[in-house]
C-alpha positions as CSV (number, residue, x, y, z in Angstrom):
1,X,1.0,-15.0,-3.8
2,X,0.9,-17.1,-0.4
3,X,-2.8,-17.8,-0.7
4,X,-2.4,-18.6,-4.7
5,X,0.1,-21.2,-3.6
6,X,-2.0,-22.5,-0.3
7,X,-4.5,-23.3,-3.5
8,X,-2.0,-25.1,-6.0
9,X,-0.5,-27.3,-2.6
10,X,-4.0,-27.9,-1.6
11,X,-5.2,-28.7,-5.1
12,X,-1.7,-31.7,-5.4
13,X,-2.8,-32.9,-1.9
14,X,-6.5,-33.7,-3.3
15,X,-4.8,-35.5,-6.3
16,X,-2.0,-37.2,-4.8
17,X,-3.1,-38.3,-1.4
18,X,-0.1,-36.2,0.0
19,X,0.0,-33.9,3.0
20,X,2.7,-31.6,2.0
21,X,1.0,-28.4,2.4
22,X,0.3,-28.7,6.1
23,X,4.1,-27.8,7.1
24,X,4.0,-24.8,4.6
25,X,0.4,-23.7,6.5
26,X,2.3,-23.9,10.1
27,X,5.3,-21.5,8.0
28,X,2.7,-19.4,7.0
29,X,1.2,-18.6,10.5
30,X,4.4,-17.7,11.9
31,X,4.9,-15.0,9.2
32,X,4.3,-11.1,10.3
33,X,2.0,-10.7,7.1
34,X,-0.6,-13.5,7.9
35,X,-1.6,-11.2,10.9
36,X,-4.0,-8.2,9.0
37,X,-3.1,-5.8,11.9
38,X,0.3,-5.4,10.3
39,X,-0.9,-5.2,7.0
40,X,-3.4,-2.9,7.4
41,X,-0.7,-0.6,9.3
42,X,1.7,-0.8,6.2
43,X,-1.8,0.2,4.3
44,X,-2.3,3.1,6.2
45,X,1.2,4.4,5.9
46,X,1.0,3.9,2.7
47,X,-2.4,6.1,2.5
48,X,-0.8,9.0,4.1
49,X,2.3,8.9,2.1
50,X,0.1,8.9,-1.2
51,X,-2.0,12.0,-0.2
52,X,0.9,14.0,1.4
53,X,2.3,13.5,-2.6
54,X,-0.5,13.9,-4.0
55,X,-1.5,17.2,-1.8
56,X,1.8,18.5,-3.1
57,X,0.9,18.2,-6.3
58,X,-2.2,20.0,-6.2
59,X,-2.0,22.9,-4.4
60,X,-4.7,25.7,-5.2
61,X,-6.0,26.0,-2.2
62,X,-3.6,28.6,0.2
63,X,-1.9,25.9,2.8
64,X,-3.4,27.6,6.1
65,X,-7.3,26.2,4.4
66,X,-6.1,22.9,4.6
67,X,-6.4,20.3,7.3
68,X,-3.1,18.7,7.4
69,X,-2.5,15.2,8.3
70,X,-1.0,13.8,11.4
71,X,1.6,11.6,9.3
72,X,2.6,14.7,6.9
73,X,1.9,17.6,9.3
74,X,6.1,18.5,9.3
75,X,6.7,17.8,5.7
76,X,3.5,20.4,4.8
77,X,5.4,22.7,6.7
78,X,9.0,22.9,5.5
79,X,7.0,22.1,1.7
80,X,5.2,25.6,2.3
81,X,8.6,27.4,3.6
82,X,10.3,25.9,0.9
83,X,7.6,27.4,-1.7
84,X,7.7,30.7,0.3
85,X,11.3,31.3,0.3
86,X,11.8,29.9,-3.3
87,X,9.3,31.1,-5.4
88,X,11.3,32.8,-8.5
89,X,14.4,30.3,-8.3
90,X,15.2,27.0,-10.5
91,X,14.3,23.7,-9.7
92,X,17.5,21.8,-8.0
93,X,19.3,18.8,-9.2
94,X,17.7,17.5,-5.6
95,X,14.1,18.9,-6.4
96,X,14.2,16.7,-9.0
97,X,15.9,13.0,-7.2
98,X,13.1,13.8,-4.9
99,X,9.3,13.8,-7.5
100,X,11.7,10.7,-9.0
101,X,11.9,8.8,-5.1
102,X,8.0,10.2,-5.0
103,X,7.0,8.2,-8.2
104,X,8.9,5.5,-7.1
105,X,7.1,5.4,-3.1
106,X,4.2,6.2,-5.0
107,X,4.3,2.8,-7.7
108,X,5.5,1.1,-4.6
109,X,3.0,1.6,-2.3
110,X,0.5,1.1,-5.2
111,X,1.9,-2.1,-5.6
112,X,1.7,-3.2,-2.0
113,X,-2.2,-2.1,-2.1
114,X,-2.7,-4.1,-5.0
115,X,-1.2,-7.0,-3.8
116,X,-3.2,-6.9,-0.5
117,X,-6.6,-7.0,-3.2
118,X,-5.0,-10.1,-4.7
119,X,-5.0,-11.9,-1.0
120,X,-7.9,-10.5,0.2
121,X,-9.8,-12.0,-3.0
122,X,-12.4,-14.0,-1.9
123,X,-11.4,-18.0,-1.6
124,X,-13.4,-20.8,-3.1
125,X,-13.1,-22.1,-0.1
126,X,-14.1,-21.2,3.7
127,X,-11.6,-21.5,6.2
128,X,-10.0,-20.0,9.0
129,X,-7.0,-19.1,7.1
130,X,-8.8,-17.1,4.3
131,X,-9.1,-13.4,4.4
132,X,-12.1,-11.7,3.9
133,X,-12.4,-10.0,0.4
134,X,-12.0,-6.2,0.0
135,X,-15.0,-3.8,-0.2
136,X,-16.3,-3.7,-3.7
137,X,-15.9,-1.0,-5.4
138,X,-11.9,-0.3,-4.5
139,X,-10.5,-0.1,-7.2
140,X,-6.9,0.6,-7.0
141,X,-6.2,1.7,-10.6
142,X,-8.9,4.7,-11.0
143,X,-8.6,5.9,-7.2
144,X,-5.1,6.6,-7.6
145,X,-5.2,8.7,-11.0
């Protein structure tokens, strides 16, 4: 969104003669999201969120095959108690709130991922303040199905 609107203001300033996106460039660089450090940290939570719900999901595979994640290591755990101990009862009202905040997390972080494509686009034009474009073949849609 920022760098779609870095192109409209810069686009007006060709036309008009105006300088008005220079203060809105300086705004920019004092935001936490033009660094890509802190970005690609969000990613990367948001990576190990996905496959700790998704590795819930599919479980055929007993849990003591699988290499568990540093981010969902504790979670694995009380999941695989919880199955143990609770086999041949019925789902809770707070099974349930929980696979609805899961879908929710999961559209969320799917959102943020695609979002970071949209600003890592490539730029029709080179300057310090583009971002280089995403690897191709990432394509958020299909990898997350």
């Amino acid at each position: 969104m920022v760098a779609g609107l870095h192109k409209i203001l810069k686009k007006y300033d060709k036309r008009s003669g105006d300088l008005i996106r220079l203060p809105f460039i300086q705004k920019v660089l004092h935001e936490p999201f033009f660094r890509t450090e802190v970005i690609k940290k969000l990613v990367k939570e948001c990576e190990i969120m996905i496959s700790c719900i998704f590795s819930r999901n599919t479980r055929s595979i007993p849990p003591e095959d699988i290499d568990l994640k540093e981010g969902c290591h504790e979670q694995e755990q009380q999941l695989v108690a919880v199955e143990e101990t609770e086999k041949h009862l019925t789902v809770p009202k707070e099974l349930e709130e929980i696979e609805c905040m899961e879908n929710m997390y999961l559209k969320l972080s799917i959102s943020a991922l695609r979002s970071l494509k949209q600003i890592r686009n490539s730029s029709s034009t080179a300057s310090m303040f583009a971002l280089a474009p995403m690897p191709p073949g990432s394509d958020l849609d299909e990898s997350w199905k």
